[in-house]
Wavefront OBJ file of the C-alpha trace (Angstrom):
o trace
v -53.558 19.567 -5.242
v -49.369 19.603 -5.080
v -47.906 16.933 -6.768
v -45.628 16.134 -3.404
v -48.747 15.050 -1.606
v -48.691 11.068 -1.425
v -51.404 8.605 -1.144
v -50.978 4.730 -0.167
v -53.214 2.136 -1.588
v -53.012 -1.186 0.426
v -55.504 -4.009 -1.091
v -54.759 -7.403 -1.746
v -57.030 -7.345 -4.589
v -55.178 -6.333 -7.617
v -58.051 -5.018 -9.659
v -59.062 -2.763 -6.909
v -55.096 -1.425 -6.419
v -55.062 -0.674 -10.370
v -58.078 1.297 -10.430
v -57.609 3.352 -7.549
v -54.274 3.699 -8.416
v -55.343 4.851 -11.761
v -57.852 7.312 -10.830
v -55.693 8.950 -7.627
v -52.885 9.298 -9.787
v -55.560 11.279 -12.391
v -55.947 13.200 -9.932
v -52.892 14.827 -9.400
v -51.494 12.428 -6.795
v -48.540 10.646 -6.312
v -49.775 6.959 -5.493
v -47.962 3.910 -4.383
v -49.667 0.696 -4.235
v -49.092 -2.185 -1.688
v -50.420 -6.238 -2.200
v -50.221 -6.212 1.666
v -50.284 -4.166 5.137
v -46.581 -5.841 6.496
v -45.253 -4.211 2.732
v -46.371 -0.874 3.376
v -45.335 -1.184 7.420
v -41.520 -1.544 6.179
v -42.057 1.289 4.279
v -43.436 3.328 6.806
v -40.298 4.435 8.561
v -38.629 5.331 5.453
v -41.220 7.882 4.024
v -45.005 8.525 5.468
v -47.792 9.474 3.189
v -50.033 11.958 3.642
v -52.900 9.706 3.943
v -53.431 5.488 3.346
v -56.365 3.876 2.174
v -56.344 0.043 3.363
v -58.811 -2.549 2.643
v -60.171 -3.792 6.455
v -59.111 -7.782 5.545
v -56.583 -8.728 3.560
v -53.814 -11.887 3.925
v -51.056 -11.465 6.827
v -52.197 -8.131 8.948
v -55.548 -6.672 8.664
v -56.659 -3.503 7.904
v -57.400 -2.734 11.375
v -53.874 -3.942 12.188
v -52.040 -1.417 10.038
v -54.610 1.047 11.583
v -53.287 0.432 15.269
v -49.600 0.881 14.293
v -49.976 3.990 12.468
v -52.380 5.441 14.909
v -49.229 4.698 17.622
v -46.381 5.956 15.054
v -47.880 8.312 13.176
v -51.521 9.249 14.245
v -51.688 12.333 11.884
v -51.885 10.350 8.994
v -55.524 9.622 7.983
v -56.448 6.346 7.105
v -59.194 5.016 5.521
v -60.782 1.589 5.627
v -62.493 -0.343 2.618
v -64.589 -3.482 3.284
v -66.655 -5.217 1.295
v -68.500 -6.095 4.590
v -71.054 -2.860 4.621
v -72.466 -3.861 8.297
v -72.443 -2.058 11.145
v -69.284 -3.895 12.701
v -67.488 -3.070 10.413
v -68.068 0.835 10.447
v -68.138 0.662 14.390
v -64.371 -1.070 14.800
v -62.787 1.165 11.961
v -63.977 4.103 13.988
v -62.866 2.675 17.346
v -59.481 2.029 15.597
v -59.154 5.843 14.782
v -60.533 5.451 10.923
v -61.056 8.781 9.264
v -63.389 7.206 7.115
v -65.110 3.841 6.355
v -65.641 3.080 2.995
v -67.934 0.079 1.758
v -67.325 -1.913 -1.639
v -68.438 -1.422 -3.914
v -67.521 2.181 -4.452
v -68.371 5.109 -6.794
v -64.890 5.887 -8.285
v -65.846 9.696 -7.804
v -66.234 9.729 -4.130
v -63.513 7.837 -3.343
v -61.186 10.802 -5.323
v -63.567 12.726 -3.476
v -62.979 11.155 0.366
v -59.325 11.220 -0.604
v -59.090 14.577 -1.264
v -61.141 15.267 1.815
v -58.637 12.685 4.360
v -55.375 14.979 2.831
v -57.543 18.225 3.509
v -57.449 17.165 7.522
v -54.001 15.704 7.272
v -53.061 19.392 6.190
v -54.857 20.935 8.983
v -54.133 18.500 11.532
v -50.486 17.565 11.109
v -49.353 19.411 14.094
v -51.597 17.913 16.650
v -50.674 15.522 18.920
v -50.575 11.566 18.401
v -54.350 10.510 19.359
v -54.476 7.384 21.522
v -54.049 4.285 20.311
v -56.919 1.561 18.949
v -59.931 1.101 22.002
v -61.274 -2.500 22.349
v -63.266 -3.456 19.587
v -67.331 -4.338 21.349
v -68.376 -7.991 20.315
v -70.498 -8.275 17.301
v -73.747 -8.340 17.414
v -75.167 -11.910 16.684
v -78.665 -11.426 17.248
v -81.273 -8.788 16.004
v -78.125 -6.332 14.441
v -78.710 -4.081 11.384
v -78.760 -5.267 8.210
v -78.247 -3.292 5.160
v -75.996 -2.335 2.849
v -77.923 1.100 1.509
v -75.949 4.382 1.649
v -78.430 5.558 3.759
v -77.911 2.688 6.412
v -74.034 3.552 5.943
v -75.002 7.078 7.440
v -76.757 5.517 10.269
v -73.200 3.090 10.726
v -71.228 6.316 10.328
v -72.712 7.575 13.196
v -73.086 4.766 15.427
v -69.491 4.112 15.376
v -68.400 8.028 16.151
v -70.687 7.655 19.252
v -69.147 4.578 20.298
v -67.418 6.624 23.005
v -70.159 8.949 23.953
v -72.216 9.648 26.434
v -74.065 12.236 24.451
v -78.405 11.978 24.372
v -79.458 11.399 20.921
v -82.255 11.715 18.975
v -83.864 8.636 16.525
v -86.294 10.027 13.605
v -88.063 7.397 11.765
v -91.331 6.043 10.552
v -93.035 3.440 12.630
v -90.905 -0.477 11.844
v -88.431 0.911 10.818
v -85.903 -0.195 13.428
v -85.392 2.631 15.943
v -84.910 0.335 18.882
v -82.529 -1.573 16.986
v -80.521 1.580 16.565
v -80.762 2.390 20.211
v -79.888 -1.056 21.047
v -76.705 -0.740 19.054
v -75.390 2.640 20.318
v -76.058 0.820 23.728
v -74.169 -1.796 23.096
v -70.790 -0.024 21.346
v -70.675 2.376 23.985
v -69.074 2.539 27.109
v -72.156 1.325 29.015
v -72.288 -1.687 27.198
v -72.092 -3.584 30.653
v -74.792 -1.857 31.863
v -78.734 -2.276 31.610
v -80.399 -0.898 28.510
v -84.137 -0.272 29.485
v -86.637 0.726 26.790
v -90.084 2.530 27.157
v -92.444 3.479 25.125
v -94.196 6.106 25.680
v -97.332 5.480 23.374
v -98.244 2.424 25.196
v -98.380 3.677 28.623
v -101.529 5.141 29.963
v -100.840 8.887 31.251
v -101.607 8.197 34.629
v -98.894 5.698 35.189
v -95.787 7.515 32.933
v -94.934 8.935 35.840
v -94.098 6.387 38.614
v -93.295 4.059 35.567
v -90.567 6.715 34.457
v -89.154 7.409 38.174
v -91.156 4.777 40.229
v -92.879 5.483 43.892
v -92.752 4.925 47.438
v -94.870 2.770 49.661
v -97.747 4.304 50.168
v -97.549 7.368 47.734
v -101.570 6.467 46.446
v -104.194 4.167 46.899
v -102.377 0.459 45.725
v -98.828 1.294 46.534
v -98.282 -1.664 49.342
v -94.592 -1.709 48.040
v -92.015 0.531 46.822
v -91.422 0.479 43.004
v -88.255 0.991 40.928
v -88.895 3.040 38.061
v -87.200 3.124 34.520
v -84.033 5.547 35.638
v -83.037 3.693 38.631
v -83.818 0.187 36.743
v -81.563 1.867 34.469
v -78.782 2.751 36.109
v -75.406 3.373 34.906
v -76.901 2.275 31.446
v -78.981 3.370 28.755
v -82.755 3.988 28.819
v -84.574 4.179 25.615
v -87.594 6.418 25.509
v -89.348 5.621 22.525
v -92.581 7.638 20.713
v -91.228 10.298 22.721
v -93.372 12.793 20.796
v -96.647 10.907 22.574
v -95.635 12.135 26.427
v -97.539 14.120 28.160
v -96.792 17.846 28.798
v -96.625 17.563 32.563
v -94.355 14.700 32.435
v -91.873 16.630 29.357
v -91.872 18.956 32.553
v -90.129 15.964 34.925
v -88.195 14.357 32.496
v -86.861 18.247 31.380
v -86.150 18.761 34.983
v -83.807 15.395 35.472
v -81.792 15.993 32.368
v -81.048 18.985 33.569
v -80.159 18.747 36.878
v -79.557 15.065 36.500
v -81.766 14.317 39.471
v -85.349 13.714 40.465
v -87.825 12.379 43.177
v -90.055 9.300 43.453
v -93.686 9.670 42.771
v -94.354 9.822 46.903
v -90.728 10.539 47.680
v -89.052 13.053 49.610
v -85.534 12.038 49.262
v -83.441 13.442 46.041
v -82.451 10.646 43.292
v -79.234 11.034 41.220
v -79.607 9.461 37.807
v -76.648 7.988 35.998
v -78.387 7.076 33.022
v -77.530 7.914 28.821
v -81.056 9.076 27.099
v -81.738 7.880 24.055
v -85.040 9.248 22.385
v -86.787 8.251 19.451
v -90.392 9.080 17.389
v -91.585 8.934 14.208
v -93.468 12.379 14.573
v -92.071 15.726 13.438
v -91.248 17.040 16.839
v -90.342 20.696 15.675
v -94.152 20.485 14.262
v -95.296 19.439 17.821
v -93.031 22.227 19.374
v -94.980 24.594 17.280
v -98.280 23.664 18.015
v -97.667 23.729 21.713
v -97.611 19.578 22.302
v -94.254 19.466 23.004
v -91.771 21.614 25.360
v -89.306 23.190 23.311
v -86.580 23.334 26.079
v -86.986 19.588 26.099
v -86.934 19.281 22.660
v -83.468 21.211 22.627
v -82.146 18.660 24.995
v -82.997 15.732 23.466
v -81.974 16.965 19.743
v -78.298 16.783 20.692
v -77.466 14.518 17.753
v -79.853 13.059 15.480
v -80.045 10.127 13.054
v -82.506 10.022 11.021
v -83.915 5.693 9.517
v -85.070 5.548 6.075
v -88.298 4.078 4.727
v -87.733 0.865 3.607
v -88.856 1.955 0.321
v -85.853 4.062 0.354
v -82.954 1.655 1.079
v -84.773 -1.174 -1.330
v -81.265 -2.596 -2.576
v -81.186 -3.859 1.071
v -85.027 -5.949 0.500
v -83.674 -9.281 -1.119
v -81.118 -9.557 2.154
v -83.432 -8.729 5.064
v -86.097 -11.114 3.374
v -83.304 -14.300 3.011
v -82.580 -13.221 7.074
v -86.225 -13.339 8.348
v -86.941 -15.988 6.359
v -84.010 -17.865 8.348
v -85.088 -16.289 11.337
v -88.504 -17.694 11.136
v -87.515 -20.926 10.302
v -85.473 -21.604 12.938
v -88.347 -20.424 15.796
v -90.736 -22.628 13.789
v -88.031 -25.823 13.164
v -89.132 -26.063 9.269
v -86.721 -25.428 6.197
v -86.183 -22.335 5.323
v -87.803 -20.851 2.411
v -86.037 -19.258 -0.296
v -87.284 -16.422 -2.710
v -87.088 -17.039 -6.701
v -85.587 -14.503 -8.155
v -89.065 -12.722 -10.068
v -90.635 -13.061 -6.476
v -87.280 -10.673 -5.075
v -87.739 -8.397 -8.408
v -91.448 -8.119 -6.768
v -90.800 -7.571 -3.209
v -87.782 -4.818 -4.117
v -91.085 -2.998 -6.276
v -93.571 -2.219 -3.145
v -93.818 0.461 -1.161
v -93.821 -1.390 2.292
v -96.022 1.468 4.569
v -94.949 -0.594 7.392
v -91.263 -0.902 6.995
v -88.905 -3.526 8.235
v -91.282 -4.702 10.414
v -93.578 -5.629 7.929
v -91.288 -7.321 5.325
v -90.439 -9.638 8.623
v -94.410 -10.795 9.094
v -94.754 -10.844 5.286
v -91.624 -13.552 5.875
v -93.015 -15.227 9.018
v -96.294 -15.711 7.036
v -94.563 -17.003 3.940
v -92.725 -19.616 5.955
v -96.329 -20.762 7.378
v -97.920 -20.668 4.522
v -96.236 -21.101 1.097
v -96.652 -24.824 -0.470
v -92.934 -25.173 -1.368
v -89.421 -24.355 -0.624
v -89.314 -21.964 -3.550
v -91.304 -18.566 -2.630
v -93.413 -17.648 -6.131
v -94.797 -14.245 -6.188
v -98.398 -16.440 -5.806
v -97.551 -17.700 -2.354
v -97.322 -14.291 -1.239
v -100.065 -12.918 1.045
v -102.750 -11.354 -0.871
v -102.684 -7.670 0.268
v -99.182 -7.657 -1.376
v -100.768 -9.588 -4.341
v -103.837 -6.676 -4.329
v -100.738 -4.000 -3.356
v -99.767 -1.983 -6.745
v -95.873 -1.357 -7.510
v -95.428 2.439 -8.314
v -94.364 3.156 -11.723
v -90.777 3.499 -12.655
v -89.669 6.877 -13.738
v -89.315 6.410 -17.512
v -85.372 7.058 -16.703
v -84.868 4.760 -14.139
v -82.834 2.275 -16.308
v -80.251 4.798 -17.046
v -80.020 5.699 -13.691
v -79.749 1.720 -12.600
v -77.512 0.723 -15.562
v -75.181 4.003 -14.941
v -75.032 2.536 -11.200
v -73.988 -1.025 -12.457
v -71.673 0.704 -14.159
v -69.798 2.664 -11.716
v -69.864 -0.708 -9.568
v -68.144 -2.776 -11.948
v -65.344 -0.172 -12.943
v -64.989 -0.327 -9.197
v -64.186 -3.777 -9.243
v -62.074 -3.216 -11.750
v -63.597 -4.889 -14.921
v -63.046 -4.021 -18.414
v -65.357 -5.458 -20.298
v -68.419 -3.657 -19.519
v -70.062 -3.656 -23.523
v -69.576 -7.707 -23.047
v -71.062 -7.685 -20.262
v -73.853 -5.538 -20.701
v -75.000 -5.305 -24.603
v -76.542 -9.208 -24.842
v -78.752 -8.826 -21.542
v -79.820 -5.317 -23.137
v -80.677 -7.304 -26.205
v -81.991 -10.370 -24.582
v -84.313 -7.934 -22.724
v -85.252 -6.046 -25.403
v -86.262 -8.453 -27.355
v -88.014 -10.960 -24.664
v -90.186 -7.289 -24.045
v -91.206 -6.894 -27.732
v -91.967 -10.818 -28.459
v -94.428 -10.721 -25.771
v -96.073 -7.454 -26.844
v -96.512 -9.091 -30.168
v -97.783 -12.269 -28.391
v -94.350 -13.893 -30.428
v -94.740 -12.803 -33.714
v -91.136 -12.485 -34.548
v -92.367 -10.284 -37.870
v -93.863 -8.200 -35.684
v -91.290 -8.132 -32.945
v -88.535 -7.161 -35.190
v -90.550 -4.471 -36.556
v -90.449 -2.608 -33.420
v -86.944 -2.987 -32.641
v -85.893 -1.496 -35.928
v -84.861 -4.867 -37.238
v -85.442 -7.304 -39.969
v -86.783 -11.136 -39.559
v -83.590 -12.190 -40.217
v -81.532 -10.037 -37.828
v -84.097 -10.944 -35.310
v -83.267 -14.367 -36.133
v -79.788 -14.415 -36.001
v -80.058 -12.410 -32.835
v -82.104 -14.837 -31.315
v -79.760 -17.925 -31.985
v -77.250 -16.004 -30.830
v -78.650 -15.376 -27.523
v -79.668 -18.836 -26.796
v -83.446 -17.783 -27.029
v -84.354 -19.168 -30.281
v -84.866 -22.806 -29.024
v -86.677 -21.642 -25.906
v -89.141 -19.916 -28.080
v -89.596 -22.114 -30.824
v -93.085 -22.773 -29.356
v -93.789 -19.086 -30.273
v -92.319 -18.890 -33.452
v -95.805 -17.156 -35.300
v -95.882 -14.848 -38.101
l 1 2 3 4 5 6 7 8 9 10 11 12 13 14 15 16 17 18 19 20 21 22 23 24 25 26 27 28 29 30 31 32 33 34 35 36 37 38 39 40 41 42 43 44 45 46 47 48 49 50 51 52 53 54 55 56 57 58 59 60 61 62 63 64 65 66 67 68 69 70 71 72 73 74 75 76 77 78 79 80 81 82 83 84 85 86 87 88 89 90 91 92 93 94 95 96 97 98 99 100 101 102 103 104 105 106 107 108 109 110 111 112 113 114 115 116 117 118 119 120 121 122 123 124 125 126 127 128 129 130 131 132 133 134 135 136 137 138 139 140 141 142 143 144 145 146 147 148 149 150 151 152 153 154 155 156 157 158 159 160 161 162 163 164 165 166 167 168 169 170 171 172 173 174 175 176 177 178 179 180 181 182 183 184 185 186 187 188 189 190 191 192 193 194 195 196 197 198 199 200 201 202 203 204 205 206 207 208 209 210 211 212 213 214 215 216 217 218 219 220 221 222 223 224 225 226 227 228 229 230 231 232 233 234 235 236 237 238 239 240 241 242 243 244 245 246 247 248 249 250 251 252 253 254 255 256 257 258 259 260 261 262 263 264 265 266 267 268 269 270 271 272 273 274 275 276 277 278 279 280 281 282 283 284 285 286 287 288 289 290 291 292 293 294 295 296 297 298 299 300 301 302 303 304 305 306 307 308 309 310 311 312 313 314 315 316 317 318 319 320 321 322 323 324 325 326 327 328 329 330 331 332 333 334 335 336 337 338 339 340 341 342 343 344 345 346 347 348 349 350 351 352 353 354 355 356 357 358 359 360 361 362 363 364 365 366 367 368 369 370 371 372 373 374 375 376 377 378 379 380 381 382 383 384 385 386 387 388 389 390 391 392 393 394 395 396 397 398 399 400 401 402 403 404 405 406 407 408 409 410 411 412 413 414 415 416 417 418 419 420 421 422 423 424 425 426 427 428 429 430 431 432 433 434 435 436 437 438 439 440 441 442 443 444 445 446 447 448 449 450 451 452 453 454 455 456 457 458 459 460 461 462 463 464 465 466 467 468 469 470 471 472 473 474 475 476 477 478 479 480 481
């Protein structure tokens, strides 16, 4: 990487400006660090940098700010946008604004170096392009049933949300069943440009076979027995907007054979019609099925399939993204307060530890009944892992790879230096005690003799250890030799 290449670093947090600064400049770059965006924007037109790295809301002009001017003054210059806000808005508008990347706090040190390296890769291959037009309007947020999550899985699914926030392209939702699929079409819908437009859904799993037909393109008066009207169907209910055709994996073949036939030629006739339909309408599929399985079997047209599987995204199991459990739970737990008008519930902290360890076969959807039940039926405002419904009580947590502490305190880790601290050991060496020796007191039923015994330790040490901790009062009780 040549040592002329120059990286800014624009945060108003100092910690985060020292250690990026520190670990950019390890890596061969030449990095100049700014408290704030109307700093660097003075700078600008005496020296550009071959790429900026700006955190999305910071005191005077926001991230997004800085992003507008340089896309208008110097739109080859890649800029990426950190926000400690990992939700879908904020991934959608720093794409709109002509991001490169998005970038939630906390970050692994690594692949920021990493995304860095990557930004001055395009500006190299992309400095002789034209300037790209400037910022688009920024949608509205989404106040009501919007993504949650903060997993970098759910960042992938943000990632690509806000690149299609311009498109018209069909795409193609793979996911188990509650896992939020409509959700996800809901949002493309609404940060596209047929926001204004009607977004339809359908699914086709709950429609008899019979009817997918005239419900898909609707039919004319008269076209069978019970037709005394004519009937919109989804596409013209649709148009100019979105419609969302979910379990597509579940249609029949003979109507794959219409539906093939409209995105094709982008037209199609009523069920009893004679005159041709144009539809204006965005596809947006979705299943939780493997359709290149069905495709091979024979269930499912592999033409159609072709269409549809223009771009995927692809939901995780809950059970994948389970650093994201503790927040969905405190929103449906709001959320089902306020449609039942009681207080909300809160979880205690052992009852969260609990939740985070199931395996959830039913997803999102089920973590919000588990919360709509909770708020009907737990005895307090504090959730205890008791007031929980009992098939969760009955339900088994997997075991935890004997390695998966390493892997969770290496994590914490990387977070931390992220943030900038410096006093990890501090931090981290008396809960690694306290926990240690909480563990080995209860295996011995508090036998401190005992307990020390299997920590490698004397009575005293364990003693001294204890007092130092603060745990030697709380256990006095337990105190047995």
């Amino acid at each position: 990487m040549p040592q002329s290449e120059r990286v800014w670093v624009i945060d108003d947090d100092r910690s985060i400006r020292w250690v990026l600064e520190k670990a950019l400049s390890q890596a061969g770059l030449e990095v100049t660090a700014f408290e704030n965006a109307d700093e660097a924007l003075r700078r600008l037109p005496a020296g550009q940098p071959q790429a900026i790295v700006s955190d999305i809301r910071m005191q005077g002009k926001s991230g997004l700010e800085l992003l507008a001017h340089v896309q208008q003054v110097c739109a080859h210059v890649p800029v990426i946008i950190m926000t400690a806000h990992s939700d879908l808005d904020s991934a959608v508008k720093s794409y709109k604004g002509g991001a490169f990347e998005y970038l939630p706090k906390p970050f692994d040190l690594d692949e920021a170096v990493t995304l860095v390296r990557r930004a001055l890769v395009h500006a190299r291959e992309h400095a002789a392009l034209a300037s790209v037009a400037a910022a688009a309007p920024v949608p509205p947020v989404l106040q009501k049933g919007g993504l949650i999550g903060e997993a970098a899985s759910m960042q992938e699914v943000y990632r690509a949300i806000g690149r299609l926030s311009q498109s018209h392209i069909t795409v193609l939702i793979n996911g188990e069943s509650g896992t939020g699929k409509e959700l996800v079409a809901q949002s493309l819908h609404n940060h596209s440009p047929r926001a204004d437009k009607p977004f339809v859904a359908l699914n086709m799993a709950a429609i008899p076979r019979e009817l997918i037909e005239s419900e898909l393109f609707g039919y004319e008066k008269g076209a069978f027995t019970g037709a005394l009207t004519r009937r919109q169907g989804r596409f013209e209910q649709a148009a100019g907007g979105t419609l969302f055709l979910d379990e597509i994996g579940d249609m029949p073949l003979e109507a794959q054979t219409r539906l093939l036939r409209v995105l094709s030629d982008g037209s199609y006739y009523q069920v009893g019609g004679h005159n041709l339909v144009r539809a204006n309408v965005r596809i947006i599929a979705a299943t939780h099925q493997d359709l290149e399985t069905l495709v091979r079997q024979g269930r499912f047209r592999e033409d159609l399939f072709h269409r549809l599987n223009v771009i995927r995204i692809h939901l995780p199991k809950l059970s994948e993204r389970r650093e994201d459990i503790p927040r969905l739970a405190a929103y449906f737990l709001q959320k089902a307060a306020a449609e039942l008008n009681v207080e909300a519930r809160v979880l205690l902290p052992e009852t969260e530890r609990y939740l985070c360890q199931l395996e959830w076969p039913g997803n999102v959807r089920q973590l919000e009944n588990t919360c709509r039940c909770i708020t009907v039926m737990a005895a307090g405002r504090e959730v205890m892992i008791g007031d929980l419904p009992p098939e969760l009580l009955a339900a088994k947590p997997p075991a935890a790879p004997a390695r998966d502490w390493e892997a969770a305190l290496s994590q914490w880790a990387d977070r931390e230096l992220a943030k900038g601290s410096q006093d990890l050991l501090a931090q981290a060496l008396p809960a690694f005690e306290r926990n240690m020796i909480l563990s080995a007191l209860r295996h011995t039923a508090g036998r401190r003799r005992d307990a020390a015994a299997l920590l490698g330790w004397g009575r005293n040490t364990l003693t001294r250890k204890m007092r130092e901790l603060g745990l030697a009062d709380g256990l006095a009780g337990e105190d047995r030799d």
